[in-house]
TORKE-338515 format. One line per field, with one value per residue: y negated, x, z negated of N, C-alpha, C in turn. Coordinates in pm, whole numbers, plus 50000, padded with zeros to 5 digits. Layout:
nc2 c(Y/...);
nc1 c(X/...);
nc3 c(Z/...);
cac2 c(Y/...);
cac1 c(X/...);
cac3 c(Z/...);
cc2 c(Y/...);
cc1 c(X/...);
cc3 c(Z/...);
***
This chain:
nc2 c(50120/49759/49570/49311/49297/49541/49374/49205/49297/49455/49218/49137/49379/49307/49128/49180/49345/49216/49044/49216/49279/48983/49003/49199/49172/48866/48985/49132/49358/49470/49606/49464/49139/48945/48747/48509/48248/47982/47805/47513/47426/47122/47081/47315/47181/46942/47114/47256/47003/46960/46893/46921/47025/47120/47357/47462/47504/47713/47892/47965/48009/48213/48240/48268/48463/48505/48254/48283/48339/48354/48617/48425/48316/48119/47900/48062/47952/47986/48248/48252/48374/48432/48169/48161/48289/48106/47923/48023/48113/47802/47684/47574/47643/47580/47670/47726/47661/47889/47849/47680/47630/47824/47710/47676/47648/47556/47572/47406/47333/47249/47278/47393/47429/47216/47234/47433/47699/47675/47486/47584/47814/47680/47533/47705/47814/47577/47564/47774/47763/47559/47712/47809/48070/48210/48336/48390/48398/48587/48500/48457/48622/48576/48572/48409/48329/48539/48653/48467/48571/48733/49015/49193/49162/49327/49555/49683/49631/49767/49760/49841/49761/49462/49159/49320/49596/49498/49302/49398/49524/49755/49843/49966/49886/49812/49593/49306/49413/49623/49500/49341/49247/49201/48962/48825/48648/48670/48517/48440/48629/48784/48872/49005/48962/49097/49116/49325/49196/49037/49216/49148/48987/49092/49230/49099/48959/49078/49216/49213/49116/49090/48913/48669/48689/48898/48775/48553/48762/48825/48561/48495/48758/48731/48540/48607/48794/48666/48498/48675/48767/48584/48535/48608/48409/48100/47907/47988/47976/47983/48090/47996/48129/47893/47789/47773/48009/48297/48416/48184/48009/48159/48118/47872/47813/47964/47828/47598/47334/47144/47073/46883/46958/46720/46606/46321/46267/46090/46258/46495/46322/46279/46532/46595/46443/46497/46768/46729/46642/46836/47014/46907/46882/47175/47241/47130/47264/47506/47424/47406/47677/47769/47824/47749/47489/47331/47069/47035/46834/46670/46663/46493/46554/46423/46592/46726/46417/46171/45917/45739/45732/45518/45540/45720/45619/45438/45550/45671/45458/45390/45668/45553/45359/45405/45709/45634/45646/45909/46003/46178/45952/45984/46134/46481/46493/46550/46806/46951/47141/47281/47384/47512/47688/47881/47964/48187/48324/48172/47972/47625/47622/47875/47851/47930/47799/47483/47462/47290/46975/46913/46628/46638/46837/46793/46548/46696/46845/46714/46548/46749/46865/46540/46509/46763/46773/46630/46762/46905/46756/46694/46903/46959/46724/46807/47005/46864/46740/46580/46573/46719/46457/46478/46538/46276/46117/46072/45968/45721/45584/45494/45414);
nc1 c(50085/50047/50241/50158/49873/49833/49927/49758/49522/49554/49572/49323/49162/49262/49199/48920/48860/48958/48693/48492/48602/48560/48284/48176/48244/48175/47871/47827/47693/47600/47580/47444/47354/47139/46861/46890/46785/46588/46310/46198/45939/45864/45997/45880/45608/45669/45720/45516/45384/45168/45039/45201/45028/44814/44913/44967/44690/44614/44760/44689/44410/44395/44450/44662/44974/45118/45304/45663/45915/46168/46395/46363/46123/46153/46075/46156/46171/46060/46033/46119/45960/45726/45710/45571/45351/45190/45162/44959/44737/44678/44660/44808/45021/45203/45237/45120/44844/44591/44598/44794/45153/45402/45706/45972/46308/46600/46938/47169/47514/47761/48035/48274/48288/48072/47931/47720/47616/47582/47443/47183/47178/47094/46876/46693/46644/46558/46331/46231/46216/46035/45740/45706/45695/45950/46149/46503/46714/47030/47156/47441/47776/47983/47860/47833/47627/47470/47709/47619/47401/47432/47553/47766/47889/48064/48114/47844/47653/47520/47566/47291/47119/47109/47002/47086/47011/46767/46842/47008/47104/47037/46798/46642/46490/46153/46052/46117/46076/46183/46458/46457/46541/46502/46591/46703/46579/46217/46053/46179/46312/46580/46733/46971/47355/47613/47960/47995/47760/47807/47869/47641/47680/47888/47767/47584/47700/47838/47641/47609/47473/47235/47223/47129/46878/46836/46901/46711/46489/46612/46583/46306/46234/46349/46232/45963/45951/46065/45814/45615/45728/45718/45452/45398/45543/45594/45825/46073/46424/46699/47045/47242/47525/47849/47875/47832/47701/47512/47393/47299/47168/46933/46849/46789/46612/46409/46364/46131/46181/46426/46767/47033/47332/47617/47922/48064/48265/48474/48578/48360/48170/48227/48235/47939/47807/47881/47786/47490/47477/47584/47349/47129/47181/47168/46932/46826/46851/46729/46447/46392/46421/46211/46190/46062/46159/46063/46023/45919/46038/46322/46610/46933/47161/47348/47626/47810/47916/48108/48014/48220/48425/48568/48611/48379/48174/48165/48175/47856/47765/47818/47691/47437/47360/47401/47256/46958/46661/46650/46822/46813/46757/46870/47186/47349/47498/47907/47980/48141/48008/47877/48055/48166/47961/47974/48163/48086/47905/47652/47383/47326/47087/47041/47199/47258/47334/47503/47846/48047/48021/47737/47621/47714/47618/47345/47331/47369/47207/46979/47035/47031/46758/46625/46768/46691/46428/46343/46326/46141/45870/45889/45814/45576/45451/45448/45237/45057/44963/45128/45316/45165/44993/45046/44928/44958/45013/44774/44661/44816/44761/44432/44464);
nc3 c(50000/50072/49912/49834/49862/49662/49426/49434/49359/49147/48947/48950/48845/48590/48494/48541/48359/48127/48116/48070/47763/47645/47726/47580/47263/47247/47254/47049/46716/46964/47309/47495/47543/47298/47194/46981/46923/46710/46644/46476/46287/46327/46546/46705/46708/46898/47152/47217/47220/47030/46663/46344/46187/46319/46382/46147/46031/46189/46174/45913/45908/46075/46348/46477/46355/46016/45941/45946/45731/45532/45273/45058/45093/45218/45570/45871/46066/46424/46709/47089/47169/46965/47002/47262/47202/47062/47237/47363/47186/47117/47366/47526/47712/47996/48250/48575/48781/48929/49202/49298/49434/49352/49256/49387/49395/49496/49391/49536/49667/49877/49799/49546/49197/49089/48858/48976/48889/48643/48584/48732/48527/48257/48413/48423/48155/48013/48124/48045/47753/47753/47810/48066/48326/48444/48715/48817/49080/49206/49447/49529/49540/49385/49169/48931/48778/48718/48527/48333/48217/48060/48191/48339/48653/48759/48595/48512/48676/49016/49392/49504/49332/49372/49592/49826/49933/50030/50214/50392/50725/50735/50569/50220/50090/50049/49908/49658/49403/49248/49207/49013/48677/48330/48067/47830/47741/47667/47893/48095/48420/48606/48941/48965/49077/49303/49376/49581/49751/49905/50112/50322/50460/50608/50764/50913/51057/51222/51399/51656/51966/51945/51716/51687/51673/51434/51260/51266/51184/50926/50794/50750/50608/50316/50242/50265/50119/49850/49783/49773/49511/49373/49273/49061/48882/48752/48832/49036/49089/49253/49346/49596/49740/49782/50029/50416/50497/50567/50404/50269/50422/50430/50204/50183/50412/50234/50008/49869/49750/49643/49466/49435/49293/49188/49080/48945/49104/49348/49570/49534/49570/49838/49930/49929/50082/50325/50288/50274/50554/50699/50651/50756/51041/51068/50960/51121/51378/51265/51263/51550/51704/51591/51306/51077/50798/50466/50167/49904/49691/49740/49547/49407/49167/48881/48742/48521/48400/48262/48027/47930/48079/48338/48603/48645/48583/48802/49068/48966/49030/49312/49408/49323/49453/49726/49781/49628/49518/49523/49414/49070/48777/48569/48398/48369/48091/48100/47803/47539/47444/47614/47767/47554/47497/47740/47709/47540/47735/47769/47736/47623/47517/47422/47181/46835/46650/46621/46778/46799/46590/46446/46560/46784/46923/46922/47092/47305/47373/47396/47593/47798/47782/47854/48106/48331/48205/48411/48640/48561/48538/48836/48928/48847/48965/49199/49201/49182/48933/48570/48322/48021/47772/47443/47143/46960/47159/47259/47037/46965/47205/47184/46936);
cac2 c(50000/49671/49482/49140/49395/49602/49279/49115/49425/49428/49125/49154/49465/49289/49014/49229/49431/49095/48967/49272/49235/48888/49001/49286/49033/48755/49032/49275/49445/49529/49550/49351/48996/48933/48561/48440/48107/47972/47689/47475/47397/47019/47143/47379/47102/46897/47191/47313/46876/46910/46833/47073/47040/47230/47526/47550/47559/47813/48000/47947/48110/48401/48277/48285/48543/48408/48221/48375/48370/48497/48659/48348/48241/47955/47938/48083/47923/48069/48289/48203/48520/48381/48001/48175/48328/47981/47833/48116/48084/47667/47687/47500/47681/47472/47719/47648/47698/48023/47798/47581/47727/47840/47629/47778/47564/47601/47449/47390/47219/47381/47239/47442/47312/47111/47270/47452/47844/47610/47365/47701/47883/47555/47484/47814/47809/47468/47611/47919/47712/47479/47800/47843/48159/48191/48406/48339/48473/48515/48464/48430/48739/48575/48587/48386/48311/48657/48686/48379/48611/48884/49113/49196/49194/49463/49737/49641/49602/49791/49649/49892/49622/49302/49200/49385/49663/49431/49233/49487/49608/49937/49836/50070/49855/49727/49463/49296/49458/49691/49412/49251/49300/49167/48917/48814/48542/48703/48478/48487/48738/48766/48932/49007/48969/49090/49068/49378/49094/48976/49274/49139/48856/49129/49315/49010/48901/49247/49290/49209/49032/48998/48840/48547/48763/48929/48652/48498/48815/48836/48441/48533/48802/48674/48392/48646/48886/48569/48441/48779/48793/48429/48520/48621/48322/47924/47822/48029/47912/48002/48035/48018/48080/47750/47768/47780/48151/48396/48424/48029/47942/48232/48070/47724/47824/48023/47765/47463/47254/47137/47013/46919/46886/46668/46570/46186/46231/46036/46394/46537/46233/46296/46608/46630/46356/46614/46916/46690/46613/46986/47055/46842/46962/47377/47222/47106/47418/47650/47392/47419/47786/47806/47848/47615/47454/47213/47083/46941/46773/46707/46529/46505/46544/46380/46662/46653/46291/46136/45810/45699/45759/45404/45554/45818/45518/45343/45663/45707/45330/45411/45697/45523/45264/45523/45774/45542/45721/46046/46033/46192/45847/46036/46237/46559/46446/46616/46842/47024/47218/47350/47438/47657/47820/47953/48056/48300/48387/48129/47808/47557/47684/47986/47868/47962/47628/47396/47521/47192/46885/46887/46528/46683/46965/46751/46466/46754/46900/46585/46517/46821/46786/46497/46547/46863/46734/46511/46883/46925/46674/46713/47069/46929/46632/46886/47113/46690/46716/46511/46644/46664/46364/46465/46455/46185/45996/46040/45874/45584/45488/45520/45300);
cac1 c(50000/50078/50243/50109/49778/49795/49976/49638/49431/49602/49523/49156/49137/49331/49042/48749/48916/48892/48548/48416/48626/48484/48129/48145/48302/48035/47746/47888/47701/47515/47679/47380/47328/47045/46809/46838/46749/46475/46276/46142/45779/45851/46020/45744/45510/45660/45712/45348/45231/45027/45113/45233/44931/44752/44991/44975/44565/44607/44840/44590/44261/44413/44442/44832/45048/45152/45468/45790/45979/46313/46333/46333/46021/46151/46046/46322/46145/45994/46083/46088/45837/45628/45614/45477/45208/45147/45096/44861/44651/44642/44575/44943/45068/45246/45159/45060/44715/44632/44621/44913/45225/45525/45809/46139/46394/46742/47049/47307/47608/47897/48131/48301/48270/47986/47855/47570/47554/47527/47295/47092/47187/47060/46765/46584/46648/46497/46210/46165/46193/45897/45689/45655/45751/46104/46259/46648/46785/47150/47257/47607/47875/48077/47792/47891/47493/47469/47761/47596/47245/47473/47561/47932/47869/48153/48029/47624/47524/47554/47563/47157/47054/47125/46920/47202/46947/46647/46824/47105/47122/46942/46739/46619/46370/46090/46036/46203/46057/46354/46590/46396/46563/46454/46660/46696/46416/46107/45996/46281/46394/46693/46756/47138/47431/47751/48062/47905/47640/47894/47867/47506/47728/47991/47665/47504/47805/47903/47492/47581/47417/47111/47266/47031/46686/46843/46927/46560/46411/46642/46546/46190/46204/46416/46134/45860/45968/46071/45713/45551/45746/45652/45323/45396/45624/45573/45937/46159/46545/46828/47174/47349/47677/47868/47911/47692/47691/47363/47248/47294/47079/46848/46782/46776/46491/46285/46295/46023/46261/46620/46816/47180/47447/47731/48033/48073/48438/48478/48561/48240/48041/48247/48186/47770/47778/47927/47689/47395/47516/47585/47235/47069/47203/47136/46777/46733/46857/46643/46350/46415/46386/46081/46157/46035/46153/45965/46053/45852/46146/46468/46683/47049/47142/47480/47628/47939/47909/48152/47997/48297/48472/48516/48551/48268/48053/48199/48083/47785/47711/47798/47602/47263/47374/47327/47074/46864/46563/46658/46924/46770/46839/46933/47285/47414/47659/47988/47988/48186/47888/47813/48155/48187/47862/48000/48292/48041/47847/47557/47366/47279/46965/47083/47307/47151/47356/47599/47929/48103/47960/47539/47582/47790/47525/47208/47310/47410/47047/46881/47020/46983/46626/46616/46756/46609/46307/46361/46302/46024/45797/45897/45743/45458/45391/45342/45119/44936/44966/45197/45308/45026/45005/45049/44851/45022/45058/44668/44586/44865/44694/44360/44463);
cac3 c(50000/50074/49777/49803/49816/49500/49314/49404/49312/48969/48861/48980/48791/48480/48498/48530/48202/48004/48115/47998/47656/47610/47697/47393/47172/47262/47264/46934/46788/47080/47406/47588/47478/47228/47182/46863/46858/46626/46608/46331/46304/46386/46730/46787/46743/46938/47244/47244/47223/46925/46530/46296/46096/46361/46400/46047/46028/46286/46068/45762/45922/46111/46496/46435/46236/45884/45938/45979/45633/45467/45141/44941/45114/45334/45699/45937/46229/46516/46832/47194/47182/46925/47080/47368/47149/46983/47347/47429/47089/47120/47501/47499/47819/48144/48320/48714/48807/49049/49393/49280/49459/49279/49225/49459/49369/49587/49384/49631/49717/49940/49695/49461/49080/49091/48817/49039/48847/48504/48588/48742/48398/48172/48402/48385/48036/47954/48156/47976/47624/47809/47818/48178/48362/48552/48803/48881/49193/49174/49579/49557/49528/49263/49036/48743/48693/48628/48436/48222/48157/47964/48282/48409/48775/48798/48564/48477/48807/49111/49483/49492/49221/49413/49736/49940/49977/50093/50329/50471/50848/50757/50454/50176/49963/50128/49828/49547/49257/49234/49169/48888/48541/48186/48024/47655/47739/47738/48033/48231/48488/48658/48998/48956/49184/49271/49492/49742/49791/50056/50250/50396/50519/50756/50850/51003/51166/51329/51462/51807/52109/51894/51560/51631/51630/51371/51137/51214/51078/50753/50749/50720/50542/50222/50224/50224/49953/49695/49838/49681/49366/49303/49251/48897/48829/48797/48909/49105/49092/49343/49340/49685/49792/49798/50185/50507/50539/50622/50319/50201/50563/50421/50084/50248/50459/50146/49941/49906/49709/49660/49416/49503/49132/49232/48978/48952/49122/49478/49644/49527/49681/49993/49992/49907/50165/50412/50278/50362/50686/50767/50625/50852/51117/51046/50955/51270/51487/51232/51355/51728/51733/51533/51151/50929/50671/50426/50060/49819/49675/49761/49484/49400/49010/48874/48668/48430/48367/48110/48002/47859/48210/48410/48713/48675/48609/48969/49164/49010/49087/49413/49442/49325/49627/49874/49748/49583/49429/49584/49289/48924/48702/48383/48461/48323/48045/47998/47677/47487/47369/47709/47743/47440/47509/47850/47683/47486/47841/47695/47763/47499/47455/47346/47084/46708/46558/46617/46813/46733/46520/46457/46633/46969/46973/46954/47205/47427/47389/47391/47754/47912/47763/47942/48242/48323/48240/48581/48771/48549/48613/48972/48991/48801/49058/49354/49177/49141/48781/48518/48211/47979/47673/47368/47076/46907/47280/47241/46895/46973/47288/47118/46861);
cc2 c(49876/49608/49381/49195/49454/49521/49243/49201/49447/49334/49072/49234/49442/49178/49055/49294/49319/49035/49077/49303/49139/48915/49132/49212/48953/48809/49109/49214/49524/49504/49479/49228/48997/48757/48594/48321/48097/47757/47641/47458/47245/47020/47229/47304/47025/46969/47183/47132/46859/46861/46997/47133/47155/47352/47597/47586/47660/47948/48061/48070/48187/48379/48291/48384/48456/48339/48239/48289/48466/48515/48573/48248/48106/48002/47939/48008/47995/48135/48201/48280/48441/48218/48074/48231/48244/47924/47897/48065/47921/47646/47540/47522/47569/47569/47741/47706/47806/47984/47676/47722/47722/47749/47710/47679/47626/47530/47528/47274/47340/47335/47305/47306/47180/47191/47354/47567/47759/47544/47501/47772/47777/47554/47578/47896/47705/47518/47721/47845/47660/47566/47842/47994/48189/48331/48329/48425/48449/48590/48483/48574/48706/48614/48565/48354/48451/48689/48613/48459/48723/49008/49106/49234/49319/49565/49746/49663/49640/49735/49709/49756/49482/49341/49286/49506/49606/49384/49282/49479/49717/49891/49953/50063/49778/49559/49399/49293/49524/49613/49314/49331/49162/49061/48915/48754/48610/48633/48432/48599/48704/48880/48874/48956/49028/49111/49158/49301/49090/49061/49264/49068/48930/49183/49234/48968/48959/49238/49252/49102/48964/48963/48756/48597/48832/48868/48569/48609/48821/48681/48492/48654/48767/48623/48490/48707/48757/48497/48525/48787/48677/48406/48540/48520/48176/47887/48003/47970/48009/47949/48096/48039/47926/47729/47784/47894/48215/48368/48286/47973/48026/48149/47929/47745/47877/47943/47635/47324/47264/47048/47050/46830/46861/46607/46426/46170/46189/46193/46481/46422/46239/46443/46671/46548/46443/46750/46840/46647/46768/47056/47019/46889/47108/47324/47222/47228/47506/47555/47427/47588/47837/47828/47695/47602/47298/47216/47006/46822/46799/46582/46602/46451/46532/46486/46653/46502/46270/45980/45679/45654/45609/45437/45657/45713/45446/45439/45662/45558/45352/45541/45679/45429/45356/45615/45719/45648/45875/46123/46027/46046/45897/46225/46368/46568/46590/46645/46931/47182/47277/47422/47561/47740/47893/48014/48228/48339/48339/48016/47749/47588/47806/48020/47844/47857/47620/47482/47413/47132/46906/46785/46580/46749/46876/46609/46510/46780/46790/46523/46565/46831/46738/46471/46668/46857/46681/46649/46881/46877/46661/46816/47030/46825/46729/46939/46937/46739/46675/46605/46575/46607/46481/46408/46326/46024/45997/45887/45732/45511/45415/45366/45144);
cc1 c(50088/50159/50186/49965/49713/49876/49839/49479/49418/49526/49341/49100/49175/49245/48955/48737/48856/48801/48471/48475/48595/48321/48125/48182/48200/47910/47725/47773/47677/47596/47581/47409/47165/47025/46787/46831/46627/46458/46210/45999/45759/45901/45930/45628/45564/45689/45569/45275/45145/45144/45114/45119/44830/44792/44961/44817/44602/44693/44712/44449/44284/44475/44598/44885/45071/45298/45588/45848/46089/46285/46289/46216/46021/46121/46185/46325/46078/46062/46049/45976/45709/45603/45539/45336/45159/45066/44958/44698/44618/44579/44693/45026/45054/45178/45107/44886/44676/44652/44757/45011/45327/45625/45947/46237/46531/46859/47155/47416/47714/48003/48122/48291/48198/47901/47706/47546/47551/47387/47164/47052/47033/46918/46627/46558/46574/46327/46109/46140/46045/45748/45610/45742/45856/46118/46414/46714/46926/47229/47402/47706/47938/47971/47795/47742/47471/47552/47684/47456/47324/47520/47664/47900/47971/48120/47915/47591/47608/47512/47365/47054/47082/47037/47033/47076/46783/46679/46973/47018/47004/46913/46664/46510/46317/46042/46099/46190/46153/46412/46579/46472/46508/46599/46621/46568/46324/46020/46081/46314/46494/46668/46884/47246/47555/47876/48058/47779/47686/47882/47750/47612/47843/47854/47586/47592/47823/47772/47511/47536/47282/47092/47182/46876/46739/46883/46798/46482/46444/46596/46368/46155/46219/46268/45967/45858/46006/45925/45633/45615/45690/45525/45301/45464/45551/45701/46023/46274/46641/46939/47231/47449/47726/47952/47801/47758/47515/47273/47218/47192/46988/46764/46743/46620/46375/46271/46172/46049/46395/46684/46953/47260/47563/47765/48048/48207/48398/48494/48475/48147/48106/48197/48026/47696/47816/47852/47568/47406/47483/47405/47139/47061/47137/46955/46731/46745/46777/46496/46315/46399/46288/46077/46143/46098/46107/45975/45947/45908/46265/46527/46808/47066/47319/47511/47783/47959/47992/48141/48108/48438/48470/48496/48441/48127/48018/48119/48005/47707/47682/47686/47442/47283/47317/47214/46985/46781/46567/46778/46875/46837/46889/47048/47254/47522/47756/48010/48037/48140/47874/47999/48205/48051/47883/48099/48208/47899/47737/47529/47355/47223/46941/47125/47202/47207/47501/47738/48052/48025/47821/47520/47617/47638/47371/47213/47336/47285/46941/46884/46994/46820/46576/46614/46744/46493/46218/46297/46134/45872/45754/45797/45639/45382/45333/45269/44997/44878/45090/45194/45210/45051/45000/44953/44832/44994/44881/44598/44654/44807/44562/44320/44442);
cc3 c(50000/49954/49684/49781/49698/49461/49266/49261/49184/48870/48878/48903/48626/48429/48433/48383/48099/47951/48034/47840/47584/47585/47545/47280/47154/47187/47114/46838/46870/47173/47515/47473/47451/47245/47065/46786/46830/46638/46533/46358/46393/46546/46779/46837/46876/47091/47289/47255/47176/46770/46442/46225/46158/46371/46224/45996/46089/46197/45983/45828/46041/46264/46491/46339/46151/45936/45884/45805/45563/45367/45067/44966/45190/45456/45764/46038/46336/46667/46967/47228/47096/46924/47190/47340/47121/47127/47364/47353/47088/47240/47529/47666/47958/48241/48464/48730/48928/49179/49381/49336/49362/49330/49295/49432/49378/49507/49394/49623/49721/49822/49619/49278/48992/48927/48842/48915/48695/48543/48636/48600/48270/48228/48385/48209/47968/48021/48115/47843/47618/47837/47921/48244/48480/48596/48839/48987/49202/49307/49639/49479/49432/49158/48918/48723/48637/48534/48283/48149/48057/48036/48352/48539/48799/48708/48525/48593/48971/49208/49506/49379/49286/49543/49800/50029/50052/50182/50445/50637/50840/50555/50378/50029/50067/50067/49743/49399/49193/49175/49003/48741/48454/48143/47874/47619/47761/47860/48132/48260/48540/48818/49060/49078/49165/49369/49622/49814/49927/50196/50376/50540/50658/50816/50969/51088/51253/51403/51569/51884/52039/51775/51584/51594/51517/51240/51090/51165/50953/50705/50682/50619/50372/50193/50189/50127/49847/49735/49778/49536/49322/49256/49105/48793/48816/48873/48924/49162/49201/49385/49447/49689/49794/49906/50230/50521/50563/50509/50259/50332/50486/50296/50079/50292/50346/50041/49938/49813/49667/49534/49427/49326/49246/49130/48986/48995/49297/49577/49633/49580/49773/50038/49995/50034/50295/50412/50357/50510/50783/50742/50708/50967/51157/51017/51085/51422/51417/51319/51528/51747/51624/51348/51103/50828/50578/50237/50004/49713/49740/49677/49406/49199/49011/48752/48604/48403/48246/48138/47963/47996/48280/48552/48774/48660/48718/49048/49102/49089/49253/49539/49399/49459/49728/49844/49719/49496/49437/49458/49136/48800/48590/48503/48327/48232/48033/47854/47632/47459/47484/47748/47670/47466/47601/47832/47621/47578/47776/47767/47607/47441/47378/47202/46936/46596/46644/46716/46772/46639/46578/46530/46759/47003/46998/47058/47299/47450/47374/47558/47844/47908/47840/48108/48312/48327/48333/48623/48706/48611/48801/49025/48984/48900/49178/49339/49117/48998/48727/48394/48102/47816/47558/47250/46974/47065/47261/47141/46932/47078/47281/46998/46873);
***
């Protein structure tokens, strides 16, 4: 064998050794990853949009279990399992309505480092907290979104578990129920990925004389199978490749919105300014030979942001100049906190306290909150509904 070959091979194999030493470490003592974050009554209230007073009637005359308690009788807080019972029992649930369509949401950018498989990780997480129901499609062969759900793309998950088998040459699932696994979140799924993903990408290349009829049926198909699973979901997230390859045109075309993370560094606005360009383009040749595509948004989110930064404040200046409204006004700050939770294959939302300082951790979760909340609303405008007042935003207007 080559040298430069098995040197590489080595240290691929001396990698994959570690990731799965970190994930038992992270996960111990279980070797999946467990949810055990809790929330207080005053965060429940203010999730579900009522007051605590009602959760705790609801407690009191039966429509609720008694509230969760440790030995010495204090409240521990509540699950992400039992907020979703709370929504159910209040009539609390986001929810979409049965003729409202599902939420597909594509986040792209060919650019490496943009933060995309986080901001994916984070936003189907703030969406599952919000007690609506997620799918995550995880597109791309490297698969660090999957690594981030608790799943070592190299020994969890074979290339039979990723689309590979739906949208192969010689396919061997006609749907993508197969691919669906369970995560920690009871209302998120995941459908995995992993670096045999890629092989869709020689199969389509090699098909011959009629790679283009054969690229517009895997276009169409992709779009129809996440088009049937969606029927059980509200938002449906996807994580492309971060190139124009088969399956990044494939997930382009199946989705019905876009959100593009770009870094506040001048070579990330050259190059998002260069993806949309190329996007445009590939839009307009899938138009011309008959595929559609049609978003219900399309908006660009500033991600790693350090406030403190003068020239991350210059670019983003410069990119509200040019995007204008097309650019989410509340960024993505840089945080420590999101940092260390990826060290332990985690989002924020995950984390059961503090990883640094109680102040780091709650102005980290106060922004993604926020901005996050930007998609929210978004989903919520096309299904022509706003997020719904509050019973507090009630009485004060009232007043």
């Amino acid at each position: 064998m080559n040298s430069v070959v098995g040197q590489i091979g080595d240290l691929a194999q001396a990698g994959e050794r570690m990731i799965e030493r970190l994930r038992r470490k992270a996960f111990l003592p279980e070797s999946r990853k467990g949810l055990s974050v809790r929330f207080g009554i005053a965060e429940a209230a203010q999730l579900l949009r009522c007051s605590t007073n009602r959760i705790r009637m609801a407690e009191e005359d039966g429509r609720l279990p008694p509230p969760p308690a440790s030995e010495n009788g204090r409240r521990v807080g509540y699950t992400v399992d039992e907020l979703l019972t709370m929504r159910r029992v209040l009539s609390a649930s986001p929810e979409r309505a049965p003729l409202d369509v599902p939420a597909v949401i594509a986040v792209q950018n060919f650019k490496g480092g943009v933060g995309k498989s986080t901001v994916t990780t984070h936003l189907a997480h703030y969406f599952g907290v919000q007690g609506y129901r997620v799918l995550v499609v995880d597109c791309d062969s490297q698969a660090t979104t999957t690594t981030l759900f608790g799943f070592n793309p190299h020994f969890n998950i074979t290339r039979e578990e990723t689309l590979y088998p739906y949208l192969s040459i010689d396919p061997t699932q006609a749907d993508l129920l197969y691919a669906v696994k369970r995560t920690p979140w009871p209302n998120v799924d995941l459908i995995p990925s992993n670096l045999e993903l890629f092989d869709v990408e020689y199969e389509l290349a090699a098909s011959g004389s009629d790679g283009t009829s054969v690229l517009a049926a895997r276009f169409r198909k992709l779009k129809q199978g996440l088009a049937d699973m969606a029927r059980s979901y509200d938002v449906v997230i996807l994580d492309p490749p971060p190139a124009l390859g088969t399956i990044s045109l494939a997930v382009m075309q199946a989705a019905n919105a876009l959100l593009v993370p770009l870094a506040a560094t001048t070579p990330d606005f050259c190059s998002t300014v260069q993806f949309l360009s190329m996007m445009n383009q590939v839009l307009q040749q899938l138009q011309s030979v008959g595929i559609e595509v049609d978003y219900s948004f399309v908006r660009l989110i500033c991600s790693k942001f350090d406030s403190n930064d003068p020239s991350h404040a210059m670019v983003r200046t410069i990119m509200e100049q040019s995007f204008g409204p097309a650019l989410l006004p509340v960024p993505i700050l840089e945080s420590a906190e999101i940092s260390h939770a990826a060290m332990r294959m985690m989002t924020v939302y995950e984390l059961e306290r503090p990883i640094g300082t109680s102040k780091t951790h709650k102005r980290c979760r106060s922004n993604l909150d926020e901005a996050l909340g930007q998609v929210e609303q978004l989903v919520r405008q096309a299904w022509g509904r706003v997020a719904p007042a509050s019973e507090e935003d009630v009485l004060h207007a009232a007043a």
